[in-house]
N, C-alpha and C positions, 0 to 999 in steps of 0.2 A: 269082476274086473273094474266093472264103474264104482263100487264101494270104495277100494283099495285106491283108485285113481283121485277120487272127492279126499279121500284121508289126504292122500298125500300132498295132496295143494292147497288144502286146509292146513297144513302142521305149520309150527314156524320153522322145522327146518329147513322145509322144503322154501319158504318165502324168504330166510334170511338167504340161502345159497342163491337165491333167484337174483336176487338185489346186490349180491358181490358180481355174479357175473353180466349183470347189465353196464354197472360200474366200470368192471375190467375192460368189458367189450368197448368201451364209448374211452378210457385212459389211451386203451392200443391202439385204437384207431386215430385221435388226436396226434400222438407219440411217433405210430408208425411210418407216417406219411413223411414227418420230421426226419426219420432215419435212411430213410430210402432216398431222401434228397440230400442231406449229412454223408452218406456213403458214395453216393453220388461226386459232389464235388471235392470229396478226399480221393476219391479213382483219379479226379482229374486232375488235383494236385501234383498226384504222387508222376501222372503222366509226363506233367509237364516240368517237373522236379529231374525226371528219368531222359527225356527228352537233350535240358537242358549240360546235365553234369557234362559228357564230352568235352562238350567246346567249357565249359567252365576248365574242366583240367589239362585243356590243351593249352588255354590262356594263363593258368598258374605254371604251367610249361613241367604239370605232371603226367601227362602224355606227350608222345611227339604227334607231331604234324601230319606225319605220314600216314598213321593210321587210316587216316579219311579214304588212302587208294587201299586200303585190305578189306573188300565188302564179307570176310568172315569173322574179320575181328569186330567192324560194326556193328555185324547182326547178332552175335555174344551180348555187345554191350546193351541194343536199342531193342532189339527181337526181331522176328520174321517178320512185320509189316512194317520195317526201313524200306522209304522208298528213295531217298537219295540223301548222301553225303560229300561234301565238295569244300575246299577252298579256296577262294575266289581272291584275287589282289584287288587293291583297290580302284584298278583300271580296266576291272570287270574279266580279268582272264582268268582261267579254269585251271590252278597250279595242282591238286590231286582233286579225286573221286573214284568212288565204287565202280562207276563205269570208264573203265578206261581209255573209250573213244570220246569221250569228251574234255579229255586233260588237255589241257592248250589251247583250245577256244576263248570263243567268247562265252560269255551268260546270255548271249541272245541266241544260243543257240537250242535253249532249254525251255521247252515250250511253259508258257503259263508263269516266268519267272520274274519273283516283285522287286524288278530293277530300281524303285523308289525307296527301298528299305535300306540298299547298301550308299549311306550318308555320311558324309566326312566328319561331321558333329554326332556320330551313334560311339557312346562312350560305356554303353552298360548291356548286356547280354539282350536282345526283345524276342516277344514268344508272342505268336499268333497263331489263328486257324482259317487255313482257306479251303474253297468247294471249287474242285476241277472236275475232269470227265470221270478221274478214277474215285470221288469221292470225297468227303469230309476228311482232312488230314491239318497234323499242328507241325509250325515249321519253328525253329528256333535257328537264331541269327547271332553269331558270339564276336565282337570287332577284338583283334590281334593288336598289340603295340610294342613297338619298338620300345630302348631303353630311352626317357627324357621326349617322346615324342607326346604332341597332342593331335592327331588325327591318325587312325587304323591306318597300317598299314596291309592288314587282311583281314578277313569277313570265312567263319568258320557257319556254313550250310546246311542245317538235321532238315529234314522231312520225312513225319513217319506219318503211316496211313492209322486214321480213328475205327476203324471197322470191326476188326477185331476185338479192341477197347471195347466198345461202344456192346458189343454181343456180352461180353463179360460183365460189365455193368446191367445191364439188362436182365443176366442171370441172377447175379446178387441180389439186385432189388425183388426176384420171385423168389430167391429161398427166404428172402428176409419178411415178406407177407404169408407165405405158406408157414414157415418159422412162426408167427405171431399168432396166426388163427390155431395150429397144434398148441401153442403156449394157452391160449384161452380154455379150447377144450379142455387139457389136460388140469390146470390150474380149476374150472368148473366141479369137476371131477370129485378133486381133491377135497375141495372145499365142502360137497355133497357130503362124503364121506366123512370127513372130520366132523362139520356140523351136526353127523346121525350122531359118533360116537361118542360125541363129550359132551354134546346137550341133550340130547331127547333119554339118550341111555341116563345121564344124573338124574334128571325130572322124573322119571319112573322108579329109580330107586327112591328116592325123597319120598315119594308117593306109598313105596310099600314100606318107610320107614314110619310114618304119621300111622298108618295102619298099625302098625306093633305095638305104636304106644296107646291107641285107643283101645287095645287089649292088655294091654296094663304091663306090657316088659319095656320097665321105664329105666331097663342096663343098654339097650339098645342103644347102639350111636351110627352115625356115620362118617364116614373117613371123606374130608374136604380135599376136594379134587383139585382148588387152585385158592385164589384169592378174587376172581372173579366175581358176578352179581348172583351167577346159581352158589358160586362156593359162601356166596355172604349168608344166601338162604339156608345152606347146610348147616353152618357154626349156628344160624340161628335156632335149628330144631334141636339141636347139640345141647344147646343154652336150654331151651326149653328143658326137655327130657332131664338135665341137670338139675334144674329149681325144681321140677317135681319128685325127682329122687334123694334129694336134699328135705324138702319138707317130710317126706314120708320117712326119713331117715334119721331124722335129727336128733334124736335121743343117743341112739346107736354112735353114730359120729362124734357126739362132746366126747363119748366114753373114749373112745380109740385115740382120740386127738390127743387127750389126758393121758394116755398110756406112752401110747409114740412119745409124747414130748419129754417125759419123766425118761425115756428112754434112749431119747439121743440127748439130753442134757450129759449122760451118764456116759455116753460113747463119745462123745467129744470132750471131755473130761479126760479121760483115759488117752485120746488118741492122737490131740491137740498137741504141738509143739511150746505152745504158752502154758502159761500156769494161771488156776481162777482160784482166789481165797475167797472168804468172807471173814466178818471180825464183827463180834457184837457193841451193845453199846459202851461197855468197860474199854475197847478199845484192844482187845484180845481178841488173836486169832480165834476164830469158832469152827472153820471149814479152810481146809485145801487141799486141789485136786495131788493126782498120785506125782506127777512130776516135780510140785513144788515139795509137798512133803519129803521126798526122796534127796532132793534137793536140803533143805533146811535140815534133817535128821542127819545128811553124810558133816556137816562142817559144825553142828549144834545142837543136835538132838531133838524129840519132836516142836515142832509148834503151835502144839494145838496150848491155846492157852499165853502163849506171848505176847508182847508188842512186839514192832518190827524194829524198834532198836536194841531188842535182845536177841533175833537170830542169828547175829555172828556174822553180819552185811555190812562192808567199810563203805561208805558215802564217797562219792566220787569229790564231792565237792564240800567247801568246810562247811556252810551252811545248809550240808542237805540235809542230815536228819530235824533240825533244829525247825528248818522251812517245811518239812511232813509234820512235823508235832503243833507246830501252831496250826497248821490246817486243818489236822486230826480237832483237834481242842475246838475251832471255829464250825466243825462238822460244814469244810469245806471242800467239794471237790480236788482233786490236784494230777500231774500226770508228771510221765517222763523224770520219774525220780530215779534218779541212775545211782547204783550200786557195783561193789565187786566184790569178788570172793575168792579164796587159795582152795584148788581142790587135794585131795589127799594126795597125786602126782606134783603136786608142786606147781599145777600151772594156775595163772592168772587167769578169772573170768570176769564177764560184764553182763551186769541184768540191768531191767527198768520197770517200772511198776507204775500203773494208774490205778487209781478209785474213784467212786461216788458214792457221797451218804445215801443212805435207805431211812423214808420215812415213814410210819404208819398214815393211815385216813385221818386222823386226828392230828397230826402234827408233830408224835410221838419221835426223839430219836431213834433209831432201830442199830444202826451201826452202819460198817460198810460193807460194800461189793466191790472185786478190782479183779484186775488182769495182771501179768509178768509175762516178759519174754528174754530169752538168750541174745545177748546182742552182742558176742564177742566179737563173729564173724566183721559186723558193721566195724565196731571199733577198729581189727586191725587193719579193715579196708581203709579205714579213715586214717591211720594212719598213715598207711602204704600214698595214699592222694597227696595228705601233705608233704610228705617226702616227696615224692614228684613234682609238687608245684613249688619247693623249693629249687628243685636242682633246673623246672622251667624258668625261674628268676634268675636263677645265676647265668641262665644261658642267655638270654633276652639280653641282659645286662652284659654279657662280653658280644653280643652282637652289637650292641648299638657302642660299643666303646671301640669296634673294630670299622662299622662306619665314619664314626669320627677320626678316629687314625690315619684310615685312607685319605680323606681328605687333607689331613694337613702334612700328613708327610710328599702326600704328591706337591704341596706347594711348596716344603724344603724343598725339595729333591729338584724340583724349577733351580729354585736357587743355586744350590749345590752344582749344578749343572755349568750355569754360569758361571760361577767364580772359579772352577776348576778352567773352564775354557778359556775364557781371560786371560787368566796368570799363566796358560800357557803360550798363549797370542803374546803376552806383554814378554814375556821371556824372546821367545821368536826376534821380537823386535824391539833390544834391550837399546840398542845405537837412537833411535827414532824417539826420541824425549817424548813427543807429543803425541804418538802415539799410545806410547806406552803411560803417560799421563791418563789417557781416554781411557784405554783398559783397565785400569788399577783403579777408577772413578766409578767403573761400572763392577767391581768385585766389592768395592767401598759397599754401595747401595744396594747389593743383592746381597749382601755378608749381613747387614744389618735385619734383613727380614729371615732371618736362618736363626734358630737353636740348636742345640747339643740334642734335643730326642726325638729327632728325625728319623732316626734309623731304629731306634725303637719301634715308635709310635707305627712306622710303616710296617717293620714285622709282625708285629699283634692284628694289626688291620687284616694279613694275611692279600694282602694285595699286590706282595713283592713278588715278582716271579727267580724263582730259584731255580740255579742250574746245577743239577747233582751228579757228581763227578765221583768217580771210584777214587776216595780221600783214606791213604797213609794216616791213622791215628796219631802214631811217633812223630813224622812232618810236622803235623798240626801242634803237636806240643813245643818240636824244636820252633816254630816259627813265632810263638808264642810268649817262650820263656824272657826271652827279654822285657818284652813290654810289662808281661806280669810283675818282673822282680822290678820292675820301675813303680807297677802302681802300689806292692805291695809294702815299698818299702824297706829300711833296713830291723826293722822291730816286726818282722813277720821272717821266720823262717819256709820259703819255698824246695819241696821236695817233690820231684817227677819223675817217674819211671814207667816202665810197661813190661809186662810178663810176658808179652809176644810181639815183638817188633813188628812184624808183619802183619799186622792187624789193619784190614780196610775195611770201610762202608761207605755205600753210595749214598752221600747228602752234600748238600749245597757248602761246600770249605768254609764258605763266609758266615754262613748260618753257624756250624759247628763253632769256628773261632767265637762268634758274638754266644753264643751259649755258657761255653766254659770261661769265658770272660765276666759274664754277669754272674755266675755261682759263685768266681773268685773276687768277684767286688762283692759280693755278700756276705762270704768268708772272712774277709777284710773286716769289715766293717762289725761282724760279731764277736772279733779279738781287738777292740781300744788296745788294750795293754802287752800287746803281742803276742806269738804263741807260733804254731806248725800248721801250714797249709799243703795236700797232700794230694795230687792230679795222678790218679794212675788208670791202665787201660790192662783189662783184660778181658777172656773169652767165654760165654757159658754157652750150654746147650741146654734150653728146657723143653721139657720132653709135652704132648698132651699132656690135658688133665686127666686123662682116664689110664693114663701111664707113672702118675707123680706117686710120689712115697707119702701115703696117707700122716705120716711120724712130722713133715716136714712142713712149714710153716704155710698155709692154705694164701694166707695174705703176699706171699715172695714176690709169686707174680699171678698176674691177670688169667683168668681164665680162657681164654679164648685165643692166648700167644703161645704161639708153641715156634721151636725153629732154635737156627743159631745168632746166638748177637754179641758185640762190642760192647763190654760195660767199662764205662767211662765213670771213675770214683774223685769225687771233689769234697777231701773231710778235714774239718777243721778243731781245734780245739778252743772255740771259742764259749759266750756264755749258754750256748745252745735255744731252742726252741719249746716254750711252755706245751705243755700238753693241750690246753682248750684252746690254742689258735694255733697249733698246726694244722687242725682241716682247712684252713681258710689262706693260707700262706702262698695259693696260686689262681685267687680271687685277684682281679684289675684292681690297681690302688687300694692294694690291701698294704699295707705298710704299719709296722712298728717304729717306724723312725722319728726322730722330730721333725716336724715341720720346716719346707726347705732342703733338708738332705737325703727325701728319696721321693720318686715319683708312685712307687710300689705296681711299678710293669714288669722291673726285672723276671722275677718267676713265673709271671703268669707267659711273660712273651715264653722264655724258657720251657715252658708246660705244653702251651699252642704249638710251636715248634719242635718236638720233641713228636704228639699226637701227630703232625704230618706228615715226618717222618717215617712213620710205622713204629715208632718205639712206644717206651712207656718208661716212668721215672720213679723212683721209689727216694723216699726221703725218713731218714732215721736220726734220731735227734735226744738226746740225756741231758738236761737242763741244769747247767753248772760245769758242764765237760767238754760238750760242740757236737757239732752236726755233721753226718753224714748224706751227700747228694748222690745218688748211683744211676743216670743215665743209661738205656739202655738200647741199642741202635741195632737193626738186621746187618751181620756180618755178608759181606759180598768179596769176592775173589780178587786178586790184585788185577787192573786194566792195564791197557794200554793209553785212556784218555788222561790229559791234563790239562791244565788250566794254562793259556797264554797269559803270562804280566806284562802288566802293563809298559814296564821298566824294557821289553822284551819284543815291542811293535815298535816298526820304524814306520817313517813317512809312506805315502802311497799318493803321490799327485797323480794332478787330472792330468785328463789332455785336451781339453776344451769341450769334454760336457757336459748337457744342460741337465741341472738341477733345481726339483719345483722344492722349496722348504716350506711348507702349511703347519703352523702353531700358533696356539692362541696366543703367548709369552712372546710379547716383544724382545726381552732380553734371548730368551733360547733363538727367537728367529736372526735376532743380531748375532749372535756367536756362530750358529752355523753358516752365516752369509758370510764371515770373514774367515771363519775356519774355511770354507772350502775354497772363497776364491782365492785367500791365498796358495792353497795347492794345488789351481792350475782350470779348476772347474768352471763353469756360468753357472750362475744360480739365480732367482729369482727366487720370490715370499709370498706368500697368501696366510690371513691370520684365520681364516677361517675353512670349514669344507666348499659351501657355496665360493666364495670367491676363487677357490682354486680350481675349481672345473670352469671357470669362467677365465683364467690364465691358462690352461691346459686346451680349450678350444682356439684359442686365439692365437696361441702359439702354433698350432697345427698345423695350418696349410705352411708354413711361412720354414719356420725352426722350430721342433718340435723335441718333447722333454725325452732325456733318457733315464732319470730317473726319479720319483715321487719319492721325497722325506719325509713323514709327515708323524704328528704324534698320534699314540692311541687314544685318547680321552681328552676333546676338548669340550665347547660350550658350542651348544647347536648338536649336528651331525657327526658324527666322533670320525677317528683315520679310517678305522674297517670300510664302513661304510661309504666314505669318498674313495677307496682304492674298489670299491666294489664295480661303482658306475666308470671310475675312468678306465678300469679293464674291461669294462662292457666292451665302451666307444674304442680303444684301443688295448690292446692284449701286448704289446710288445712294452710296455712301461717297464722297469725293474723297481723293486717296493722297499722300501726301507722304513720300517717302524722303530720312532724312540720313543721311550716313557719311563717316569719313575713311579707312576703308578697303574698300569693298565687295569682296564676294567674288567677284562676277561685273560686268563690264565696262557700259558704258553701253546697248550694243548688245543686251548680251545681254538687260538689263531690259526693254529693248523689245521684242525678240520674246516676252517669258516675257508682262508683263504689260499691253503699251500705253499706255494713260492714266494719266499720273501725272506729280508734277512732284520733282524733285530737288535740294537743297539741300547743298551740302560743308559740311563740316567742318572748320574751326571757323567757324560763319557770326555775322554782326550782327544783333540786333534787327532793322531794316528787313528784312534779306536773311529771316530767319525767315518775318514777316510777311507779304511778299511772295508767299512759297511757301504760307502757307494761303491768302492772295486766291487765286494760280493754280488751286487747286489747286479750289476752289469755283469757279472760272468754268468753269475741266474739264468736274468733274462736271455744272455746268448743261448746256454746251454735248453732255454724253451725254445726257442726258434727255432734249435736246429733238431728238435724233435716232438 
């Protein structure tokens, strides 16, 4: 026993394990003390947390009051060592408590009670602990206030007794030392054991590994048990045993080396997706593996014996064979000489080929060694990428021509706004010289900052918000023909018809009319010399793709549309459309025209508009004969919706209510301030968001607004966001948004904000007017639910 005991406190595992748990013991014990007083004042925390909440949510007036007389709902909330709960006024009388012989006293009547706490300056909950007959207990003191008061008007009373606590604490702090010293034990244990198994257990196989080898079995190894300092000592006897079986073997080993190598030279030869030649000093193939031979004999017959501008290999590039043969000649290295070749299916491949000369110990030429590989796969990727990072330019490119749109047609559309309002203010008041002087001064100078492609440039931006109405095709054409046979002309024959009268689809009226308006100024403009312009409407049904009649033109339509639609045909017999720039005829300022007589928006707006629709457009074209446009639009059922004209709104005055108008446009704020006083309303202006929540407060106590006009998109903080905070502060406002270009879509206004009504830009007096009535029947109809 004493042998066995001297071993074991001589070993080192017995001395490492000693030294972890001396360590541990003296960590826990630092730590522990730490935690037991850590758990400690979180007990108390949480006491005094638990203590408090009542009166906290009597005070947020998420409890009632009353509580304090039900001593079973108290002791639910506090626990069984509640010793008293009361609320006291603040002339010390006893309005409830748990014991209900003392409701209606005084607080003098409650022994031991700290009548110096309840102060007319206690503005925040206070928590103490006092020592009576029955003990250590924490009282919490919560002051009550009135709406607009600064002194409590009542004083909410917790006292719970610590005893309990205090026992519970007590117990926590022994499981958590009994806890630590089991941790220690068990952790010694561990470590005991671990340390036998993976150190003293390696050290003795090591031991009878060194043995093996000094009896001469130098195959022995041992298997490293980690990366540790014993596993560095294992790879080292590894290492050893390696150099002496290496020396003793070395003959043996060049031979197999030589073998093996001859032998995967040959299997990766065979197996390899490249191709390895060689070519002596003449510059003739001498060697290639089976794939390139296989290769060169299917398109040329063999190559043993060729150069490589006789294996029937077209050079991608003009100087590439010319660029290999001077390098050949210079016995200079060369790479990435790219090739193709027609296999006997007829399809196009791509190879590449690198080399380096071989020289003798002497200096001797020898010839070369190289490599080939297939590179179709690359190629057609490569092309597939640049075909994508084309159609990424073209898109970039109608992005950033749709941000510039937006902006400038929002700032026609200002315009447009104005001079429409005006000249109907000047009309209003044709008698009134000077008035009417004033208005026609401000149509003058707002007419001057306006163009003719405003209403373009805003389409294309796609920033217009569209109202899509179940639209009569036949309408659209009758409402049309006139103006057409005006632009058209008497040296253009105009023929319109429809194969089904009753043909509707839901798009934006105004949109369709500007669509087939710009195909027919395009049509126009492809017959100088006159000719037949041809608008008709009829109906198709295309089926899936996986339903189409294979016989039938793949290109008709789009893959992915299936359903029924409106095809809307605009065909001319003009000089028609060349082949190489019909792809590009729906690219932004893409134009054939001279210089001056087109902007080249027509079709691409055309093309945008068409895609948001849900359509899609096909165009066919014989160069010398004219062009066919075929628009194609989702057919919808006949409605009940229409469109109100404008010719069709009467007046709507006020009757003396307040209107806030917020726009950054001086002119549009002056047009709505006389458009609407003159129909009876008040109104007042703010050119910004900040300044209108500063006329909106101000107006408040006093006369207060009934309804906010304001635009979608100025400089600063845009409408949304000012109608956000004035319905914070007041919810009874009515909203009225103008804009001729908002920022965000119609839809999106409704999810942001709901209730509200909305007016374009450039609108009429009626149309104005109309939208403050809506806008106050709105808000009534929120009121009253």
């Amino acid at each position: 026993m004493k042998k066995l005991l001297d071993r074991m406190i001589g070993s080192l595992v017995f001395k490492i394990a000693l030294a972890i748990v001396i360590v541990e013991t003296i960590l826990l014990g630092l730590f522990g003390g730490y935690y037991v007083q850590y758990f400690g004042a979180e007990i108390d925390r949480r006491i005094a947390e638990q203590i408090s909440t009542p009166g906290r949510l009597i005070q947020d007036e998420q409890l009632k009051i009353s509580i304090l007389s039900d001593a079973d709902q108290m002791k639910l909330l506090l626990g069984d060592h509640l010793q008293q709960a009361m609320a006291i006024g603040f002339d010390g009388t006893i309005y409830h408590a748990i014991d209900p012989f003392i409701i209606g006293n005084s607080i003098t009547v409650v022994p031991d009670f700290p009548v110096d706490q309840l102060r007319s300056d206690l503005t925040e909950p206070t928590l103490f602990t006092t020592d009576d007959q029955v003990g250590r207990s924490i009282v919490s003191i919560t002051p009550l206030f009135s709406l607009n008061a600064n002194q409590p008007f009542m004083f909410v009373y917790l006292k719970v007794s610590t005893k309990g606590l205090e026992e519970s604490q007590r117990q926590m702090q022994s499981v958590l030392l009994v806890g630590s010293a089991m941790c220690i034990l068990m952790t010694s244990a561990l470590i005991f054991l671990f340390t036998q198994q993976t150190v003293l257990k390696r050290l003795i196989t090591a031991a009878q590994f060194v043995n093996k080898i000094q009896l001469g079995k130098l195959s022995s190894r041992l298997t490293p048990m980690g990366r540790d300092e014993i596993g560095t000592l294992e790879r080292g006897l590894n290492a050893m045993a390696e150099s002496l079986e290496r020396r003793t073997q070395q003959h043996q080993i060049a031979q197999d080396a030589l073998r093996d190598s001859e032998e995967r030279f040959r299997d990766f030869t065979l197996s390899s997706a490249d191709w390895y030649w060689e070519m002596g000093a003449n510059l003739k193939i001498a060697f290639a593996s089976y794939k390139f031979y296989q290769l060169i004999e299917e398109i040329n017959g063999s190559p043993q014996g060729q150069s490589f501008d006789r294996l029937g290999l077209t050079s991608e590039h003009p100087e590439g064979w010319h660029y290999l043969q001077r390098r050949l000649d210079a016995h200079m290295a060369f790479q990435n000489v790219e090739f193709s070749w027609v296999s006997r299916k007829g399809e196009k491949h791509y190879g590449r080929i690198n080399g380096v000369p071989v020289f003798s110990l002497d200096g001797r030429f020898n010839g070369y060694r190289g490599t080939g590989s297939n590179i179709t796969a690359q190629h057609r990727a490569t092309e597939e990428q640049q075909a994508l990072q084309r159609q990424l330019a073209t898109s970039q490119k109608l992005e950033a021509v749709g941000q510039m749109a937006g902006g400038v047609a929002h700032e026609f559309n200002n315009c447009l706004a104005g001079i429409l309002s005006f000249a109907e203010v000047a009309r209003a008041k044709i008698d009134d010289r000077e008035r009417v002087k004033e208005y026609l001064d401000h149509v003058i100078s707002l007419g001057e900052r306006a163009t003719s492609v405003a209403d373009q440039l805003l389409m294309f931006s796609r920033r217009r918000i569209d109202q899509p109405t179940n639209v009569r095709v036949q309408s659209i054409f009758s409402e049309m023909e006139k103006l057409l046979m005006t632009l058209l002309e008497h040296r253009i024959e105009l023929q319109i018809w429809s194969d089904e009268p009753e043909l509707f689809t839901r798009v934006d009226p105004t949109q369709l009319s500007a669509c087939i308006l710009n195909l027919a100024i395009n049509a126009r403009d492809a017959m100088p010399d006159g000719g037949t312009l041809q608008i008709s409407s009829r109906s198709v049904d295309i089926p899936p793709l996986a339903q189409r009649d294979p016989d039938e033109d793949e290109d008709s339509y789009p893959n992915e549309i299936a359903g029924e639609f409106v095809v809307i045909t605009v065909q001319d017999t003009g000089t028609g459309i060349p082949d190489d720039i019909i792809g590009n005829i729906f690219e932004p300022f893409f134009s054939t025209k001279e210089p001056g007589k087109g902007t080249g928006l027509g079709l691409s707006i055309v093309h945008s508009w068409v895609e948001e629709a849900h359509g899609f457009i096909n165009v066919e074209s014989v160069e010398g004969e004219g062009t066919t446009f075929s628009v194609y639009l989702p057919r919808s059922e006949a409605g009940s919706e229409a469109a109100l004209r404008v010719d069709e709104i009467h007046d709507f005055p006020g009757n003396g209510e307040r209107v806030l108008i917020v726009d950054d446009e001086q002119a549009l704020r002056t047009t709505a301030h006389i458009i609407l006083e003159d129909a009876g309303f008040r109104t007042a202006t703010a050119k910004s968001t900040e300044e209108a929540l500063e006329v909106l407060i101000q107006a408040e106590k006093d006369d207060p607004f009934d309804v906010i006009l304001t635009d979608v998109v100025m400089s600063g903080r845009s409408g949304p966001q000012l109608v956000i905070e004035a319905l914070r502060s007041n919810p009874r406002y009515g909203v009225v948004f103008m804009s001729g270009y908002p920022a965000r879509s119609r839809k999106e206004l409704d999810k942001l904000l709901g209730n509200y009504v909305f007016v374009k830009k450039p609108f009429r007096p009626s149309q104005l007017q109309k939208a403050i009535h809506d806008a106050i029947a709105l808000r009534a109809e929120r009121q009253r639910t």
